[in-house]
Legacy VTK file of the C-alpha trace (Angstrom):
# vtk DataFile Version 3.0
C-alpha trace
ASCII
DATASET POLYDATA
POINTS 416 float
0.000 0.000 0.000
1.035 3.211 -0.880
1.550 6.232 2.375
0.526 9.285 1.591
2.352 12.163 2.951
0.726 13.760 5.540
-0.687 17.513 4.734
1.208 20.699 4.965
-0.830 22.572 7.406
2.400 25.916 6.779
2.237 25.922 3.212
2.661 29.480 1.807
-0.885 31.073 0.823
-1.528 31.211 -3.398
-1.610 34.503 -4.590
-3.785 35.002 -6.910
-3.264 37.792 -9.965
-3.833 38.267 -14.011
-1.419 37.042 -16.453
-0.030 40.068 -17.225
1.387 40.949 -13.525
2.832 37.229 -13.396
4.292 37.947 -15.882
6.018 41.357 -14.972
7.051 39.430 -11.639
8.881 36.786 -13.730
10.343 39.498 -15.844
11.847 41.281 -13.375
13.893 38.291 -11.851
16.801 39.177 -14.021
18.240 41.166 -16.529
20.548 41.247 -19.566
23.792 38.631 -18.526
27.231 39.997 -19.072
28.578 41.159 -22.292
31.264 38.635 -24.229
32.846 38.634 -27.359
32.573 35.957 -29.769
33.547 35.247 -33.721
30.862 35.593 -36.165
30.771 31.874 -36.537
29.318 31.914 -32.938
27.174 35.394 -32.636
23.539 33.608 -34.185
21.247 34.050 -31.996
22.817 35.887 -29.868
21.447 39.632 -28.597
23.922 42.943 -29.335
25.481 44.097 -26.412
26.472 47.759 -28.261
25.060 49.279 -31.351
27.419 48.228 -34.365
28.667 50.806 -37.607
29.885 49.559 -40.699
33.634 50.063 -41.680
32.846 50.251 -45.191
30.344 51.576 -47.517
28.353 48.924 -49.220
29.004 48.365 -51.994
32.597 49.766 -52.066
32.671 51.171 -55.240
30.227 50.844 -58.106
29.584 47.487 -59.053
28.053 45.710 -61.843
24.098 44.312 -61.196
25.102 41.972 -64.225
26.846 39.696 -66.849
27.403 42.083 -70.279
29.592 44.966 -70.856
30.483 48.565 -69.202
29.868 50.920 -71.467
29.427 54.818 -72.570
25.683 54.802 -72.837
26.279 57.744 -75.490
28.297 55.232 -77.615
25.076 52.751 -77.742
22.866 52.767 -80.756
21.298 49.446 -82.229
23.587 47.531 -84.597
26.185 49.491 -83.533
29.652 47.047 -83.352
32.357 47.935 -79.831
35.735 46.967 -79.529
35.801 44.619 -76.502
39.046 45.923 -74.427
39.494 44.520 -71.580
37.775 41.810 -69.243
36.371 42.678 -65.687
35.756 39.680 -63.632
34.614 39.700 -59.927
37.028 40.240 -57.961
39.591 42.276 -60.373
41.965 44.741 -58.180
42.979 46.853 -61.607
42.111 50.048 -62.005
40.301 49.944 -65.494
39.454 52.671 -67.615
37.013 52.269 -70.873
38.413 54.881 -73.426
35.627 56.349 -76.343
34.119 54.231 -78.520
34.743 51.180 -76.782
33.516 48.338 -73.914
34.644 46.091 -71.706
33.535 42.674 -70.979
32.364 43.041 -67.006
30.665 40.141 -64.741
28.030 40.529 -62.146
29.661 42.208 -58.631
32.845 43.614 -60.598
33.997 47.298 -60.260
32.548 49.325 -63.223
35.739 50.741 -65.124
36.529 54.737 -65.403
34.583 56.225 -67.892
31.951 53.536 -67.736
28.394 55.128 -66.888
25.881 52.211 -67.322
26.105 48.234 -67.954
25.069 46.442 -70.595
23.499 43.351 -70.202
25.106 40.517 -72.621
21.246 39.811 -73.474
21.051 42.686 -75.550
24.103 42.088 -77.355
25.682 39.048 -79.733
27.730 38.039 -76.817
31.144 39.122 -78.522
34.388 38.699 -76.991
36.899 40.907 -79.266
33.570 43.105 -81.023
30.275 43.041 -79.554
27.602 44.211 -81.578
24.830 46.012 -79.823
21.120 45.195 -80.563
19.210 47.602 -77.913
20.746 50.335 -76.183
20.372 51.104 -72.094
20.010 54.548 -70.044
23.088 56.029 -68.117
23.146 54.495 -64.722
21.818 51.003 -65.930
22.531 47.883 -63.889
25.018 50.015 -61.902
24.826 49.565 -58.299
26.243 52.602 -56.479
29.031 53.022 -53.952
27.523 53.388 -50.528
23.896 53.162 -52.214
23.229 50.331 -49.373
25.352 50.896 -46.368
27.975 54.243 -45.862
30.994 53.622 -43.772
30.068 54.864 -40.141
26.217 53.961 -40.361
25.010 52.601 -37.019
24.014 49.087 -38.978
22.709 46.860 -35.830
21.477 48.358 -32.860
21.810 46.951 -29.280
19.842 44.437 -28.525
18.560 42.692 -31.768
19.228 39.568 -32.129
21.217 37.748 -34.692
20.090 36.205 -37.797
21.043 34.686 -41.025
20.562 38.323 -42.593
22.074 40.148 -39.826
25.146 37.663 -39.403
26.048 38.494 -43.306
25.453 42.093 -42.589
28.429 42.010 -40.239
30.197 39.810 -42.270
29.775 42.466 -45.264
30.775 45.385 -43.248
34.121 43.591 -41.949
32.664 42.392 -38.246
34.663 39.469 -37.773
34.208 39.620 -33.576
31.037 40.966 -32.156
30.006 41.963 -28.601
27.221 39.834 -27.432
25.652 39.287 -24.223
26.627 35.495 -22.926
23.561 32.984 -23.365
21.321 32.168 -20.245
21.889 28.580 -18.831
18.896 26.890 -18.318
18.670 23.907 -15.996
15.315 21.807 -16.749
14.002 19.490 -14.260
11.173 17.244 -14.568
9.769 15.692 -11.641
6.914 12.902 -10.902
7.741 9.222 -10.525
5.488 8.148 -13.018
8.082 9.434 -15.765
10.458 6.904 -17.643
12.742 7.921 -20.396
11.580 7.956 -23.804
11.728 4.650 -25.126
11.019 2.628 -22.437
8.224 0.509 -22.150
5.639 1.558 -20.471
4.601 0.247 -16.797
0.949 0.625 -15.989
0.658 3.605 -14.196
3.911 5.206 -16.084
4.235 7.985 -18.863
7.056 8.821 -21.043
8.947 12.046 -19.862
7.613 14.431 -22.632
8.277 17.796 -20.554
11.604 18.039 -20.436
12.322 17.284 -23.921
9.671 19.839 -24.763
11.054 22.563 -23.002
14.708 21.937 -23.098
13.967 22.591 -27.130
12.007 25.409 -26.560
15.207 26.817 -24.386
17.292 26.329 -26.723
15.182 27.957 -29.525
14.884 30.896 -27.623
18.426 31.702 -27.464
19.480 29.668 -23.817
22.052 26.714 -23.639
20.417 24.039 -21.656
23.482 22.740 -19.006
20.981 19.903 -17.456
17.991 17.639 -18.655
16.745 15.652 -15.976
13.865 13.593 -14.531
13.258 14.105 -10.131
10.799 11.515 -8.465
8.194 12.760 -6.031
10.764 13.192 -3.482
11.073 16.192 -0.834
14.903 15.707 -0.329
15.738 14.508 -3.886
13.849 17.548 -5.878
15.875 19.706 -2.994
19.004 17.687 -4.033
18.279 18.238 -7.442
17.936 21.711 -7.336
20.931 22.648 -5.785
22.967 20.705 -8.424
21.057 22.458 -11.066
22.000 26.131 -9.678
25.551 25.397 -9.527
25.349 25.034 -13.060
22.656 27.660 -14.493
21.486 30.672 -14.365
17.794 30.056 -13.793
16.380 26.564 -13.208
12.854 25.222 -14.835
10.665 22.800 -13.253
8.033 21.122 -14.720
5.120 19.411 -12.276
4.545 19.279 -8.195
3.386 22.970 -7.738
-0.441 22.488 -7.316
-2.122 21.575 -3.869
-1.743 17.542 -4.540
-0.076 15.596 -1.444
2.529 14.596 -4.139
3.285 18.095 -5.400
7.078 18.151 -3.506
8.142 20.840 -5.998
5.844 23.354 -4.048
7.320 21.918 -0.494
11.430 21.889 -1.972
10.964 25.292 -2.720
9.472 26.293 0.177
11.967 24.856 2.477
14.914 26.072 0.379
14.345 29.835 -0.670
12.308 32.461 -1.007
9.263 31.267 -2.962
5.821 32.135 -3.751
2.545 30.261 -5.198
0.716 31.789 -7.439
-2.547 31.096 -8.910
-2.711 32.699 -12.446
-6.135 33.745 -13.905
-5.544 31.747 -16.816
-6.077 29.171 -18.660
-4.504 26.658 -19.176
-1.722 27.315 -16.412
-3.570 27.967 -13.320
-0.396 26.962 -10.708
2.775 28.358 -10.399
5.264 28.750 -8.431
8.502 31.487 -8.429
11.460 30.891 -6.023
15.011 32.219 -5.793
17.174 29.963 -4.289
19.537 30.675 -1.510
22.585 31.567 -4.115
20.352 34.097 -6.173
19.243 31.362 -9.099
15.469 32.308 -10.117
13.473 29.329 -9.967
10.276 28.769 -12.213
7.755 26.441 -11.335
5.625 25.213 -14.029
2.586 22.931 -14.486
2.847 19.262 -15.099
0.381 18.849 -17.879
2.282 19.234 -21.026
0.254 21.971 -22.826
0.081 23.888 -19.641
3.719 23.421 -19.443
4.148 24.564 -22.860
2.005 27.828 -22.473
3.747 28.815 -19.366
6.962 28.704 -20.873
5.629 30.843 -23.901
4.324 33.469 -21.619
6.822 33.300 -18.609
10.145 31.544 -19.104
11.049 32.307 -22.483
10.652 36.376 -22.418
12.610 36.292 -19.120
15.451 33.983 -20.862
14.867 36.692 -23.957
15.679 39.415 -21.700
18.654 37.617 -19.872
19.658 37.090 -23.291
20.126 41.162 -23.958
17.069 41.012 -26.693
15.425 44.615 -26.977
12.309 42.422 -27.594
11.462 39.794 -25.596
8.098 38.996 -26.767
6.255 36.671 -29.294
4.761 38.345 -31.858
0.756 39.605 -31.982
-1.318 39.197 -34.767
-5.115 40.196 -35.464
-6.732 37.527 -37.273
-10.538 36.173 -37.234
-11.942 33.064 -36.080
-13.710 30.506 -38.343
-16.033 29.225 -35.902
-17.633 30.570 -32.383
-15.625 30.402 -29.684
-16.547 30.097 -25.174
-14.212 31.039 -22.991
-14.540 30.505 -18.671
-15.293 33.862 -17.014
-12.594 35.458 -15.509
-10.053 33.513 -17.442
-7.753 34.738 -19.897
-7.817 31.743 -22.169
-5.002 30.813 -24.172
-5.781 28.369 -27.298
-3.630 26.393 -29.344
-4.956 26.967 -33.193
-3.171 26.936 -36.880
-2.771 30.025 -38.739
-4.238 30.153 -42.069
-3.293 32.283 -44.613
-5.120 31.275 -47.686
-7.423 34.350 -47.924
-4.494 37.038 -47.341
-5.543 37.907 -43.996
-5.003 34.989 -41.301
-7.722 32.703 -39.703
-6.437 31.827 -36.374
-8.085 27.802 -36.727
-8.206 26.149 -32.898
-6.646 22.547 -33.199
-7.154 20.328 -30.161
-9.712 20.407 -27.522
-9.296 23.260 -23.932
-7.668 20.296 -22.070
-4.265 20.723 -20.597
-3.388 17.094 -21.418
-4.351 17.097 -25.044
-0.471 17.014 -26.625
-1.282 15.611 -30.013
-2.559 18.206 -31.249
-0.212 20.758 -30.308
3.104 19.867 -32.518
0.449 21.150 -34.943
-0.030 24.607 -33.201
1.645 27.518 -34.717
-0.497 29.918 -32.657
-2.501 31.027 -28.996
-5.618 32.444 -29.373
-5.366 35.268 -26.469
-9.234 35.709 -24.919
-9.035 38.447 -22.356
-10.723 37.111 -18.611
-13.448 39.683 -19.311
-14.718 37.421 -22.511
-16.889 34.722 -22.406
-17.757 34.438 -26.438
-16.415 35.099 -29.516
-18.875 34.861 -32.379
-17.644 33.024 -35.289
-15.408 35.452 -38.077
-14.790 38.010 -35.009
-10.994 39.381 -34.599
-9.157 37.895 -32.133
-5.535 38.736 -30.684
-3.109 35.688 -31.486
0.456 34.902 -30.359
2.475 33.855 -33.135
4.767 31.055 -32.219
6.840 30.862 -35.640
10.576 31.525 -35.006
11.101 34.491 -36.897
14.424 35.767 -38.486
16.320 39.159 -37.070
LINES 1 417
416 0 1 2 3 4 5 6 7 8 9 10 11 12 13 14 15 16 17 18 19 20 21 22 23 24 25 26 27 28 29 30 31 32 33 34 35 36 37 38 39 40 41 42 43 44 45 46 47 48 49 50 51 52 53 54 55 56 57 58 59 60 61 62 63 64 65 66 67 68 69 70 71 72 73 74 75 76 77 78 79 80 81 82 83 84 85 86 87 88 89 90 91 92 93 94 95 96 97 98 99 100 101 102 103 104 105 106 107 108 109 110 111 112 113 114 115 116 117 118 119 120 121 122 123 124 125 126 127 128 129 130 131 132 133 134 135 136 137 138 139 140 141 142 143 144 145 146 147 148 149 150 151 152 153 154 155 156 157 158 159 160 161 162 163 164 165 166 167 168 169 170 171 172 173 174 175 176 177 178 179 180 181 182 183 184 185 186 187 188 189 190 191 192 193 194 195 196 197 198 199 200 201 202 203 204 205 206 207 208 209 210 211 212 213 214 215 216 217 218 219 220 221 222 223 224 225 226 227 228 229 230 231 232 233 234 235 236 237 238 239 240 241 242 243 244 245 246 247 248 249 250 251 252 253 254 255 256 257 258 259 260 261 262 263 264 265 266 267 268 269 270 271 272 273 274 275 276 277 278 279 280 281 282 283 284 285 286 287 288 289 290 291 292 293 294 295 296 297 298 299 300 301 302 303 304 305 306 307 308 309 310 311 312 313 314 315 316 317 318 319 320 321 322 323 324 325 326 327 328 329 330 331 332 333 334 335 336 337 338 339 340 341 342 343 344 345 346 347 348 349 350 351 352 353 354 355 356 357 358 359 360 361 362 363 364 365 366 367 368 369 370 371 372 373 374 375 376 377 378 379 380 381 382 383 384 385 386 387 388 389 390 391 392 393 394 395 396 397 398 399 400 401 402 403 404 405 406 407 408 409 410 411 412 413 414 415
């Protein structure tokens, strides 16, 4: 038989607030880490830590937008035959001049030549390499992309706190960035914790799950800029989730737990935390996501407490963990996204519950239709690998009538 532990009669009251003030109080557990410097191979993803200028003008000097010949676009007329002088390929260090009267062969990203004032395209011409003969003629300033039309030397290109992408990577890259100052990436700690859990892959027990949380949210770390230093499952025990947290801030700079913060006689998250920091219960007036729990251990580490039930788990993170990791990060932004889109069909919501719905963006008409996928219920995970989207419903509404506009989140990872 199993023995149930006995109940807390000193547990810490819930404190009950909105969304939005949770998640202030989670925001304001820590701010941007220290600055570092890193290669460009490294920076993705990564937040600014000072604005950036270029030390160049993009391009450098005028460049050819294509494959043909730099010309005199006074010496053009149709049928008109060039001498062909001289070859310009990318990457040519001469200093070329094209004298009266003449061309020179030039490839796509090559300096234009003195004297040159437009390009023309190979297209409009036989294709000659010693005479080319001309068969339509093109304005001054054709396929000619200017020195400095993109980027002048000095220009304030990246600003503090964006965060790298693909584009913004090359941008450096382009303007001759090969180091960049960066703020260092959070370390995230993820525990899971319930002794029903077993490891992906093995067979299942009656009575046992597969550990779906902390795979979940050590990707969603990750995505959102953190390194994750630990991955690991607790059982419902007091001492070993108290164990377990005090090995995961040694090594990270907040810790996650998932599970064991409601008011169940199993829920030893909720007592760990109490008995080893400063920690607080919170009922949020939301749904799903109801219990949490915030706690800074005795060494400073910020502690989030998050529901067991994995689409609760996965909301919380959305709205809690990953704009404080954002911010710890140095983003400027640390929010998702918000969209206005409509709603195919009618939609309930509980009274004073801000209601947060997993759905599928469509975009098939232009304008998107946020589409609901899966059911309200927090255990529901199926259908939420095929959620790109939360519906937000404020607490104050209790229907939305089908085709009405509705605030989304947008979960897509977007690009800096």
């Amino acid at each position: 038989m199993v023995e149930v532990p006995p109940a807390r009669a000193d547990l810490a009251p819930r404190v009950v607030r909105p969304l939005d003030e949770h998640a202030a109080a989670v925001l304001a557990l820590a701010g941007p880490l220290p600055t570092v410097t890193v290669p460009l191979a490294q920076a993705a993803g990564r937040a600014l830590a000072v604005d950036v200028r270029s030390g160049v003008d993009l391009p450098p000097w005028d460049s050819s937008a294509m494959d043909g010949y730099a010309v005199r676009a006074a010496d053009l007329r149709p049928g008109a035959v060039l001498d062909v002088v001289d070859d310009v390929p990318a990457g040519d260090t001469r200093e070329v001049t094209v004298p009266d009267g003449a061309v020179t062969r030039i490839m796509t990203g090559a300096p234009v030549p003195s004297g040159a004032d437009a390009v023309l395209p190979v297209e409009l011409t036989d294709g000659g390499t010693a005479r080319v003969r001309v068969d339509d003629v093109v304005a001054p300033g054709a396929h000619v992309r200017r020195r400095g039309e993109d980027v002048r030397a000095g220009d304030v290109v990246l600003r503090a706190g964006d965060v790298l992408g693909a584009g913004a990577v090359g941008l450096l890259a382009a303007t001759g960035h090969a180091h960049v100052a960066v703020h260092a990436r959070p370390r995230v700690a993820v525990l899971s914790t319930g002794s029903e859990l077993v490891p992906p892959g093995t067979p299942l027990r009656h009575g046992q799950i597969h550990e779906s949380n902390g795979p979940q949210l050590a990707a969603a770390a990750a995505a959102a800029g953190a390194e994750v230093v630990l991955l690991a499952a607790v059982r419902d025990d007091v001492d070993g989730v108290r164990a377990a947290l005090a090995d995961a801030a040694a090594r990270a700079d907040v810790v996650v737990t998932t599970g064991g913060v409601s008011v169940g006689a199993y829920d030893v998250v909720r007592d760990a935390l109490l008995a080893g920091g400063r920690a607080e219960l919170v009922h949020v007036r939301m749904q799903p996501g109801k219990p949490q729990a915030v706690a800074v251990l005795p060494d400073g580490t910020p502690v989030l407490g998050l529901p067991g039930n994995p689409v609760s788990c996965f909301v919380s993170f959305e709205l809690f963990v990953r704009p404080l990791l954002r911010r710890m990060l140095g983003a400027s932004d640390v929010h998702r996204r918000r969209l206005t889109a409509s709603v195919p069909d009618a939609l309930s919501s509980p009274a004073g519950r801000r209601q947060l719905l997993r759905a599928r963006l469509d975009w098939t008409g232009g304008t998107p239709v946020a589409v609901p996928v899966g059911g309200p219920g927090s255990h529901l995970l199926g259908a939420l690998a095929r959620a790109d989207a939360l519906i937000d419903v404020p607490e104050d509404v209790t229907h939305v009538a089908a085709g009405d506009a509705v605030t989304v989140i947008d979960l897509r990872e977007h690009d800096a």
